[in-house]
TORMI-514128 format. One line per 4 residues: number of its first residue (from 1); their letters; for each residue x, y, z of N, C-alpha, C, O. Coordinates in pm, whole numbers, m for minus. Atoms other than C-alpha are relative to their C-alpha. Example, Ala and Ser with C-alpha at 12.3 -4.5 7.8 and 13.67 -1.06 7.14 Angstrom:
# residues 2
1 = as = 89/m119/0/1230/m450/780/90/120/0/194/118/66; m82/m119/m6/1367/m106/714/m77/109/73/m26/220/90
END
This chain:
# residues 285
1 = xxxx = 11/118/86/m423/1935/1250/114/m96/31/226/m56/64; m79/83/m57/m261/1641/1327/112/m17/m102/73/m18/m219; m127/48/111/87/1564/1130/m24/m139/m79/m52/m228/2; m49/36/106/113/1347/821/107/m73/12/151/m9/m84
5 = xxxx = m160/43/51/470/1155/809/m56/m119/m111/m143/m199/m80; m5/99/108/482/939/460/132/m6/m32/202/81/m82; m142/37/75/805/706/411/m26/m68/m69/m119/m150/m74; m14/50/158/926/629/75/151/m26/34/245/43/75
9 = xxxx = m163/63/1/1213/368/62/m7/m18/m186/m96/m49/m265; 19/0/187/1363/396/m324/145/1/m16/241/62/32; m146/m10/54/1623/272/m520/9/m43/m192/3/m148/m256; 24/48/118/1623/302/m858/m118/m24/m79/m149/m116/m154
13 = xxxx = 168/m7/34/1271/408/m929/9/123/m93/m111/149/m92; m11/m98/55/1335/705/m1142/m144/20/m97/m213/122/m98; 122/18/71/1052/618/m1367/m114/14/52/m211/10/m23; 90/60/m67/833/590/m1117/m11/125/96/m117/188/87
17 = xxxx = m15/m55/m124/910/805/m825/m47/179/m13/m86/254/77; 98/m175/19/784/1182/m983/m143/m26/11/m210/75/35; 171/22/3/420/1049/m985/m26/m47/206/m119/m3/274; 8/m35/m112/509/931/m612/31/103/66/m71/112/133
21 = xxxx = m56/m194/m24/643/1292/m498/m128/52/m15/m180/113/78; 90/m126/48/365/1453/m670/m145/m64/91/m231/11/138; 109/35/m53/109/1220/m517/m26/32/152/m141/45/192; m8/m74/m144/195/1338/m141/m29/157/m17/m133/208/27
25 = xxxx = m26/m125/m7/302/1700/m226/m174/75/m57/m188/191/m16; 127/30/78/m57/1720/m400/m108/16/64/m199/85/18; 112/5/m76/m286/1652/m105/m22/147/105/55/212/175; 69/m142/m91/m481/1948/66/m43/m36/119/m153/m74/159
29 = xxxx = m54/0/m168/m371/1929/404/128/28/29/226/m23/m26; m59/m74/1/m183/2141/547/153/m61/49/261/m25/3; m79/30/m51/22/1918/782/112/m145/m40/110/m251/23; m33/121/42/245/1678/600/133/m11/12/201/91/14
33 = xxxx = m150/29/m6/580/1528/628/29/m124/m88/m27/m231/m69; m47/81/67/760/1347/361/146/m6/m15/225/85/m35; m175/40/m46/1110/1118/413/m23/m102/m86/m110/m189/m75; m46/113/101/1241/920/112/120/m51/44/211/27/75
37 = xxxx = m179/33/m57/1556/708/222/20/m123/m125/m2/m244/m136; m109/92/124/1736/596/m103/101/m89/29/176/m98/126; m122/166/m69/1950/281/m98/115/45/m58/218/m6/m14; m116/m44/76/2198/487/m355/m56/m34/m150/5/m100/m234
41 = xxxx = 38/m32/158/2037/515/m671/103/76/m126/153/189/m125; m69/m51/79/2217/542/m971/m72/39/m174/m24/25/m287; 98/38/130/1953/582/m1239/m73/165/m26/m149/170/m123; 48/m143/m3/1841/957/m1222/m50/56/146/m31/169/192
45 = xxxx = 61/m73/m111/1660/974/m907/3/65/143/m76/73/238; m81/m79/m116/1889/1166/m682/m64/130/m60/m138/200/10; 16/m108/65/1843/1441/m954/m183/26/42/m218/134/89; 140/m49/28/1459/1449/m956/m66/27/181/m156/102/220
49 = xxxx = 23/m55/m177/1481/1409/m499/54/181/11/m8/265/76; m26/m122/m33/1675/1736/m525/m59/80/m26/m51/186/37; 83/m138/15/1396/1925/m734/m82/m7/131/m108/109/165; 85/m2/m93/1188/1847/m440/36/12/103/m32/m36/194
53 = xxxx = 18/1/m122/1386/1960/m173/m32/99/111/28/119/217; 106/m108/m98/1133/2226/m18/m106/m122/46/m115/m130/169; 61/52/m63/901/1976/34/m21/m146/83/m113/m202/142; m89/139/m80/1123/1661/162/85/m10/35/175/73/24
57 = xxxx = m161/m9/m62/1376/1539/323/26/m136/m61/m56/m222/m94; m38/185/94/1559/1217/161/159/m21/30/205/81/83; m124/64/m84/1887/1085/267/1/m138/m146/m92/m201/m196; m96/118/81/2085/829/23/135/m50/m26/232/1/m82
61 = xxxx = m111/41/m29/2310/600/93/m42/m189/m26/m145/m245/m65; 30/132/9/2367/227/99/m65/m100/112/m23/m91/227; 83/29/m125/2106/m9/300/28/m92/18/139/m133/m16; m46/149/20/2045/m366/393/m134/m52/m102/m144/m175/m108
65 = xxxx = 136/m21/76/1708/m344/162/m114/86/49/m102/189/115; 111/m117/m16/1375/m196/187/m38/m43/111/m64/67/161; 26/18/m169/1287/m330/545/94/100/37/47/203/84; m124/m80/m99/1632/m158/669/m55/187/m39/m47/288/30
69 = xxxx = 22/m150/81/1501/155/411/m103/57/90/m92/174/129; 102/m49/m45/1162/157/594/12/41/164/m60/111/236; 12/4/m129/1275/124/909/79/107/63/60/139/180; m31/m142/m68/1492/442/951/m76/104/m24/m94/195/58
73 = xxxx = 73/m99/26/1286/639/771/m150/8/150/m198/101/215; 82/m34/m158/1035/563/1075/73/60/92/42/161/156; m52/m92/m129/1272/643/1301/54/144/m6/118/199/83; 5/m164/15/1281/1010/1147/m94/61/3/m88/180/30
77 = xxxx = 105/m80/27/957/1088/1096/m27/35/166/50/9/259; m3/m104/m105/774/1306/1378/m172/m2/4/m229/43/104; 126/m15/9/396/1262/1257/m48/m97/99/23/m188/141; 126/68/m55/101/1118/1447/m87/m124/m56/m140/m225/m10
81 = xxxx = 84/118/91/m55/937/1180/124/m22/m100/162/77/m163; m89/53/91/222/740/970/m17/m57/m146/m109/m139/m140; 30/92/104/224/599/594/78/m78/m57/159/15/m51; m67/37/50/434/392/428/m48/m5/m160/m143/m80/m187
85 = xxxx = 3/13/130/450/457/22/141/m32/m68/250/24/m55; m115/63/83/673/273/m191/44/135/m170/m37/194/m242; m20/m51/114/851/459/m477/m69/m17/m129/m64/72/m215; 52/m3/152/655/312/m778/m164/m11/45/m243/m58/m36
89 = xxxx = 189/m49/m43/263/389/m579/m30/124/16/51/212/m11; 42/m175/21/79/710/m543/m134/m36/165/m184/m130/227; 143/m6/m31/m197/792/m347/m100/74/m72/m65/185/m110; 102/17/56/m516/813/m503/m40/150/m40/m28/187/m156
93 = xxxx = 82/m167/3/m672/1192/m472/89/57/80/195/20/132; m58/m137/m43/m616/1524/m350/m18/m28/166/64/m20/257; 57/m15/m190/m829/1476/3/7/m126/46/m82/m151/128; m42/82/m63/m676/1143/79/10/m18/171/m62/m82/248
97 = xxxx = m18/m41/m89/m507/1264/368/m111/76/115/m129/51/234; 137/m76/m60/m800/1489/479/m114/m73/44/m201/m22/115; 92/101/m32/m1007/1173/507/57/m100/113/m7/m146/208; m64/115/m86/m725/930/669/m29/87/154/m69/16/247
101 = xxxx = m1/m118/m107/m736/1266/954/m198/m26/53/m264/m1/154; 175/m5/m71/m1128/1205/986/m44/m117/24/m147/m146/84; 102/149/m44/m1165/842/990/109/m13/159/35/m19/257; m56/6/m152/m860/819/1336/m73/79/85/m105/26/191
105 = xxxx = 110/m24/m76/m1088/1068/1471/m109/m46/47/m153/m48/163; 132/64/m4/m1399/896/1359/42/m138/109/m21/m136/215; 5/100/m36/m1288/570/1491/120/m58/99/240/m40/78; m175/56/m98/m1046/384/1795/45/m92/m50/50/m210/m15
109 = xxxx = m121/153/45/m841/197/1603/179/50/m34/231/154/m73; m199/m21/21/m421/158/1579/m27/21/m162/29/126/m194; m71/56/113/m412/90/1241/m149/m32/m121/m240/m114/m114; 119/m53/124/m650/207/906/63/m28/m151/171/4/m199
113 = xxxx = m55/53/140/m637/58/564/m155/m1/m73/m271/m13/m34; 150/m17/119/m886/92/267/32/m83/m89/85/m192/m67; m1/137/141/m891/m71/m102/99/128/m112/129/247/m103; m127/m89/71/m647/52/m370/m66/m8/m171/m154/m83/m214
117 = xxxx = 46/m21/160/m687/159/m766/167/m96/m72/275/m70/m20; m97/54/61/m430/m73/m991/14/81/m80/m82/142/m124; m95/m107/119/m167/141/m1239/46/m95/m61/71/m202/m7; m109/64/64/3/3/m1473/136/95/m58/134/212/m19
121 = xxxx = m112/m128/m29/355/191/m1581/m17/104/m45/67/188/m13; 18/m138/33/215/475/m1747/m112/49/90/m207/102/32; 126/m44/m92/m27/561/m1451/m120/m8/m74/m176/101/m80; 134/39/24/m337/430/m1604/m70/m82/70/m36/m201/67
125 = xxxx = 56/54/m108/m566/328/m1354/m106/m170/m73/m212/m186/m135; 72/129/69/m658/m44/m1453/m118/m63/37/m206/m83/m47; 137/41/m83/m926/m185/m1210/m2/94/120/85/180/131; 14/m13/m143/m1053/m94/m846/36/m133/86/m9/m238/41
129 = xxxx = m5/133/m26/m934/m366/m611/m102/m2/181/m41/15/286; 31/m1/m190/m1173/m384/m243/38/m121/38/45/m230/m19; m72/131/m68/m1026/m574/35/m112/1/108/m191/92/133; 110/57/m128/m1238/m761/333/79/97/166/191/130/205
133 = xxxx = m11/m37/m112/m1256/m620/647/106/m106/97/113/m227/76; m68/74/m65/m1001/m725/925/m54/m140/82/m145/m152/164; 16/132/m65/m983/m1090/1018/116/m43/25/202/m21/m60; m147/28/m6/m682/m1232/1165/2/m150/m67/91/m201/m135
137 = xxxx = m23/226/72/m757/m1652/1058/17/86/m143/128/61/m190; 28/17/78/m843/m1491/756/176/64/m113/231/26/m217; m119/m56/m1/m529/m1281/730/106/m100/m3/179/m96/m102; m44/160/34/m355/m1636/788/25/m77/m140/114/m157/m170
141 = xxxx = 27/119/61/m483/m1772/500/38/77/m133/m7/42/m242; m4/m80/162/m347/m1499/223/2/176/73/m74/236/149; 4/m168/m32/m240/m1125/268/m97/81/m76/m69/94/m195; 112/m89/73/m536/m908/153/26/134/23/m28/209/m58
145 = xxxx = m26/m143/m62/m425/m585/315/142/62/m127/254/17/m153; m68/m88/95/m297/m308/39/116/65/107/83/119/213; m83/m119/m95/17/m135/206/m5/145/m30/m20/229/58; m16/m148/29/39/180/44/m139/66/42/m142/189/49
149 = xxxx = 121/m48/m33/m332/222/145/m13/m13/151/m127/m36/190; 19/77/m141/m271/142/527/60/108/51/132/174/m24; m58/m110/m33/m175/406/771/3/m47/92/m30/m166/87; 5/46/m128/m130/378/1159/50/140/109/118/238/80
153 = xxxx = m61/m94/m108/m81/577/1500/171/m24/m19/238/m117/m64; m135/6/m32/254/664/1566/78/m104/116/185/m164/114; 29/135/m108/218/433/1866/39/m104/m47/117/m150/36; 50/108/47/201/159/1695/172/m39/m61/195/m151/m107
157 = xxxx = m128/21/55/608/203/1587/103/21/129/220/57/120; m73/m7/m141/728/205/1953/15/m189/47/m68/m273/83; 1/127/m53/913/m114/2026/m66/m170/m172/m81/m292/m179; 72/129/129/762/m283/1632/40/64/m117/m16/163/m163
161 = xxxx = m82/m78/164/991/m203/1299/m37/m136/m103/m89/m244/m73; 24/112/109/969/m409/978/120/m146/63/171/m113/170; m68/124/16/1195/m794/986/67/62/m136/10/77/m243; m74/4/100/1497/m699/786/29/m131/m57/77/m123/m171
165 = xxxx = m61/153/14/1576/m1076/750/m120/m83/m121/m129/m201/m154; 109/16/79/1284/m1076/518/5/63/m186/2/183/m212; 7/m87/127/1286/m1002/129/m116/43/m64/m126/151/m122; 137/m35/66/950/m1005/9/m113/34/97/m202/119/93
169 = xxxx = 191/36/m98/666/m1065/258/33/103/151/m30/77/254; m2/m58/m120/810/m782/525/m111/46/103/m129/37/224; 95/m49/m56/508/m610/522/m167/m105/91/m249/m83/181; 82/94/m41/290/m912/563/7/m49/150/m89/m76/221
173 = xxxx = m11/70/m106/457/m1037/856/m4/159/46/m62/93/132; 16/m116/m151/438/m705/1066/m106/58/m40/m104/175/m3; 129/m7/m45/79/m675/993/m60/m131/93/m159/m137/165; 65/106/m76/56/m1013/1131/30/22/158/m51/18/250
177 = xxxx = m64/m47/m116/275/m922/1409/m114/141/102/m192/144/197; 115/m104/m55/92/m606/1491/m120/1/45/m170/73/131; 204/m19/m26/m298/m710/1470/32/m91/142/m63/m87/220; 34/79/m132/m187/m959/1788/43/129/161/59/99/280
181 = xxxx = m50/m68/m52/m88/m637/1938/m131/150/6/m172/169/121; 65/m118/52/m332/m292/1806/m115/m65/m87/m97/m184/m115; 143/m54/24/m693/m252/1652/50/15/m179/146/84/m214; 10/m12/85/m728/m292/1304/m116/39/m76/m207/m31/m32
185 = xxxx = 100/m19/54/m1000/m141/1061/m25/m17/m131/64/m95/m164; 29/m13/176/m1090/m133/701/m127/114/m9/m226/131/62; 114/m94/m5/m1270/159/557/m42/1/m158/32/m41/m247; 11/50/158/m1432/154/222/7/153/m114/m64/242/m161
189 = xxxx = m68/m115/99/m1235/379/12/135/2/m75/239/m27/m16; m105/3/65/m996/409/m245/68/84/37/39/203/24; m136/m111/m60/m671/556/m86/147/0/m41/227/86/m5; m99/m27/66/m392/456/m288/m25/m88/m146/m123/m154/m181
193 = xxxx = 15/35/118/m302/360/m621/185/m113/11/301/m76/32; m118/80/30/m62/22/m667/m4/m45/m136/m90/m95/m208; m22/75/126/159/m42/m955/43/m112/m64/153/m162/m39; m52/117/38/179/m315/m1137/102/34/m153/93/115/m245
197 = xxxx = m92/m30/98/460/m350/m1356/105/m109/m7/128/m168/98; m69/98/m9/703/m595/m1463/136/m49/102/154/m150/169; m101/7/m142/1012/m543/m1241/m31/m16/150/53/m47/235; 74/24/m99/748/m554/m965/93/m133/61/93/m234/m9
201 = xxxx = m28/160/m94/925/m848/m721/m100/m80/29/m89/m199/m2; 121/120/m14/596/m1006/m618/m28/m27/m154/m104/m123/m152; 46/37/162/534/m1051/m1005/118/m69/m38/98/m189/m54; m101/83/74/902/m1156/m1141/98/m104/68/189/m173/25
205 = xxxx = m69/102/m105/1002/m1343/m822/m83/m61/52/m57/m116/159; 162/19/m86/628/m1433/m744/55/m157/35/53/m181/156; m33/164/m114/749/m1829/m652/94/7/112/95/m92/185; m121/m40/m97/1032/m1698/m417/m104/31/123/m116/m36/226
209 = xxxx = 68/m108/m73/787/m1441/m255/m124/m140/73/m111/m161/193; 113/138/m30/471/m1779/m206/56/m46/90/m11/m71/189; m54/65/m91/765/m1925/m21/m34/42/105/m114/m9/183; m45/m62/m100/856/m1687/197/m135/21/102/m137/m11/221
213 = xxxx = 90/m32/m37/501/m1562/248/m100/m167/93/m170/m157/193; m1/141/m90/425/m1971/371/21/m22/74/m37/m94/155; m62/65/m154/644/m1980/606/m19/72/106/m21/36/223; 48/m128/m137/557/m1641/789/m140/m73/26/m152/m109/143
217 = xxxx = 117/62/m27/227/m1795/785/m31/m59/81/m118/m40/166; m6/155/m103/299/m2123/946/22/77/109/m63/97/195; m65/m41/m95/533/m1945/1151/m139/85/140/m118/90/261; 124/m68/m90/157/m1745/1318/m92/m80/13/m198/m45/65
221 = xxxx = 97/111/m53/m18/m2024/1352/m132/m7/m97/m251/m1/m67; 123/5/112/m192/m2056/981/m60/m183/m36/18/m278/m36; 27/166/2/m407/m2414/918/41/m25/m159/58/52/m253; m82/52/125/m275/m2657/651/m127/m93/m51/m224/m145/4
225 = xxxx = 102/160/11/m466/m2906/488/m142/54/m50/m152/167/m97; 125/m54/9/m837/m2881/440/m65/32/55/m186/38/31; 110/m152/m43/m924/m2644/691/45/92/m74/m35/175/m118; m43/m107/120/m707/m2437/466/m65/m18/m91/m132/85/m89
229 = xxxx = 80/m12/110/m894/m2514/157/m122/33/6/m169/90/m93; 87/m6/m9/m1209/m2507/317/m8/170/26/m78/250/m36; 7/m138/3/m1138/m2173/441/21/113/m82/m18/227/m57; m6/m112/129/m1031/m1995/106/m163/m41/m76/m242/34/m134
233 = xxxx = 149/9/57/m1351/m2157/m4/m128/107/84/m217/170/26; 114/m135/m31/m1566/m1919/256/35/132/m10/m43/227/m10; m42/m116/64/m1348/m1667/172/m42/75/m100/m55/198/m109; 75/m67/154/m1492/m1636/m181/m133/m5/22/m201/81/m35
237 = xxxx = 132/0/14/m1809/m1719/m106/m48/112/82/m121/195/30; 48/m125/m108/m1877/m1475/182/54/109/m15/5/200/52; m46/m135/14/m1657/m1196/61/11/46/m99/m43/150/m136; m72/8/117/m1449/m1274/m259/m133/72/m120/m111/174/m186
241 = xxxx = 95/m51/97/m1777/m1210/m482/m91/69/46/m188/51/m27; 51/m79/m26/m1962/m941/m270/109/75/m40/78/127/m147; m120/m90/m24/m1605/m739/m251/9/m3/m198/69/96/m242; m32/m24/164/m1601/m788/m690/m97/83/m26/m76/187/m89
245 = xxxx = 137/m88/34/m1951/m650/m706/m29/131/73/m87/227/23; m82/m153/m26/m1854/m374/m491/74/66/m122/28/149/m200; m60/m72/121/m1580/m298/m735/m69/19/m107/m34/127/m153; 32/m42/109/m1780/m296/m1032/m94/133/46/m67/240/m9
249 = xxxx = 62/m111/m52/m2017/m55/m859/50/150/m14/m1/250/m66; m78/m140/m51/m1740/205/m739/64/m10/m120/142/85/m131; m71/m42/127/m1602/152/m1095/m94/105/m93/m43/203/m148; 109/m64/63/m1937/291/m1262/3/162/77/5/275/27
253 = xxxx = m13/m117/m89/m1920/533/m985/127/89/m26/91/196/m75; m144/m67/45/m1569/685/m1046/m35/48/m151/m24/169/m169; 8/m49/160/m1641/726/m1437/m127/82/9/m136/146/m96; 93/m73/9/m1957/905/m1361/56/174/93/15/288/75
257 = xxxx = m26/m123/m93/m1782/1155/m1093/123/m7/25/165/0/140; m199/m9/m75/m1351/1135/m1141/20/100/113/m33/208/140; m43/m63/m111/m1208/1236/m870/120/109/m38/179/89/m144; m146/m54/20/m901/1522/m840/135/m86/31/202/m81/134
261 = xxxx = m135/113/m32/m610/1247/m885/54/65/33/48/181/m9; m115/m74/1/m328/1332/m727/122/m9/m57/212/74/m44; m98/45/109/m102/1179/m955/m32/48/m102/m140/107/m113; 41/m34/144/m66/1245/m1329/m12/m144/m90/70/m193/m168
265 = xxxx = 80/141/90/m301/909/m1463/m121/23/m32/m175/132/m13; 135/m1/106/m609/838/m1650/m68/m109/76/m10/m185/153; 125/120/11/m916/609/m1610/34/m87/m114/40/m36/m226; 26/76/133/m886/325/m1843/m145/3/m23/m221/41/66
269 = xxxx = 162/7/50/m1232/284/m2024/m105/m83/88/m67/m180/154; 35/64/m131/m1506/177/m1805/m1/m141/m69/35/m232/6; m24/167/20/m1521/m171/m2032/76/m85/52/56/m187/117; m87/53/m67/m1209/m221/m1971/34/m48/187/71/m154/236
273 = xxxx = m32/27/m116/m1174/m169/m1610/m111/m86/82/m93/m128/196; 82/102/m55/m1499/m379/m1560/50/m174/m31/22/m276/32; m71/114/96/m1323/m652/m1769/106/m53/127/125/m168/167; m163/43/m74/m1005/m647/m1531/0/m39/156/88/m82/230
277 = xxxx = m22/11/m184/m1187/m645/m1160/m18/m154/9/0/m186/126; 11/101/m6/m1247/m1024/m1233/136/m87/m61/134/m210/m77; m133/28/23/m866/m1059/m1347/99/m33/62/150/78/75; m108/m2/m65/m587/m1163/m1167/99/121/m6/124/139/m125
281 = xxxx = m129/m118/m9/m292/m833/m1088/101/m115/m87/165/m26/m144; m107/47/65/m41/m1081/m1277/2/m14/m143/105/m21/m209; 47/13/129/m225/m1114/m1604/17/152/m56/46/167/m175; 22/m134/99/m247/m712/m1672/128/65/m7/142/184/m36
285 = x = m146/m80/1/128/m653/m1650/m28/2/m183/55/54/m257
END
């Protein structure tokens, strides 16, 4: 079986970071590797890395942020298939992993990403969110790609690390970076779970983050003006409201047949979570 490596950059997630732990350690497969690299946490969650250290390795010390966090932790890991999970996400189920292992088989692509379940801070699963299949204009025009749901060959980190020089939008720009480089896919499945929560940075710095995420944009050669408008306009029309009516679907679907979470969260009610897939992520903090 092919190796597993999942890095977790964390600083000061204490609240957060036992539901990520448990959501790796959790999955049924045999071959996994998990590397947390703490920035120096002073908030509990040195204490709660040490109950876990049979099944991780974690290193903490001081960084230059979570680019610098993510980017050694790559250069420790050892797996084949890579993940990046943030301290306050999970992944989704038990046979996550067991699936990410059958679709790189199933399919030649660098680089595999699905659709994600929204948490809010007590792990209650709020909506389903599906994302559009890979497009690079479209990718241009707005990041749609979940990270914690995205995996990749090991390949694919030879010679290409995150932009430390970046605070918010790291991940954005080295998917942009990457797709002019490796094979991108989308598969239609819920594979991680992102939280929303108020300390969230894209939420309490969200005009900082618009910037930043603008200028990486420009910077790849995104259109301005009203091919830009025109193009978020076929965006919704050709995806935006097939990809909602998906979600309500796989929402009906989930409440008829839960899955083995691998975290410790709930289903919100199906009203609710039909209520919320037509919501903005900033409204359900």
């Amino acid at each position: 079986m092919p190796r597993i490596s999942v890095v977790t950059p964390s600083y000061n997630q204490a609240e957060f970071i036992e539901d990520t732990l448990r959501s790796v350690r959790n999955q049924q497969y045999e071959n996994v590797e998990h590397v947390v690299i703490d920035g120096g946490s002073d908030d509990g969650t040195l204490d709660i890395l040490r109950d876990h250290d049979e099944t991780l390795r974690w290193t903490s010390e001081p960084d230059e942020g979570q680019a610098d966090a993510v980017n050694k932790g790559f250069d420790m890991v050892s797996g084949e298939i890579i993940g990046w999970l943030n301290s306050d996400d999970v992944y989704f189920d038990t046979q996550v992993f067991s699936r990410i292992r059958e679709y790189f088989e199933r399919y030649d692509a660098d680089v595999i990403y699905g659709d994600i379940a929204l948490l809010d801070s007590d792990s209650n699963i709020l909506k389903l969110r599906c994302v559009p299949k890979f497009d690079y204009d479209r990718l241009l025009r707005g990041c749609f790609i979940e990270q914690p749901a995205l995996f990749f060959r090991s390949e694919v980190l030879v010679n290409n690390h995150l932009n430390i020089d970046l605070e918010y939008v790291m991940d954005y720009e080295f998917w942009l970076r990457l797709s002019r480089i490796f094979s991108f896919r989308h598969v239609d499945d819920i594979l991680a779970g992102d939280r929303n929560h108020p300390a969230r940075k894209i939420l309490s710095q969200r005009e900082a983050m618009q910037v930043e995420a603008s200028e990486i944009a420009t910077q790849y050669g995104a259109a301005t003006g009203v091919k830009y408008t025109l193009g978020r306009a076929s965006d919704m029309l050709a995806s935006g409201i097939p990809r909602r009516i998906k979600a309500i679907v796989r929402t009906i679907q989930l409440h008829r047949n839960p899955p083995d979470l691998a975290f410790n969260g709930e289903l919100c009610s199906l009203n609710e979570m039909l209520t919320n897939v037509s919501r903005a992520n900033r409204t359900l903090v």
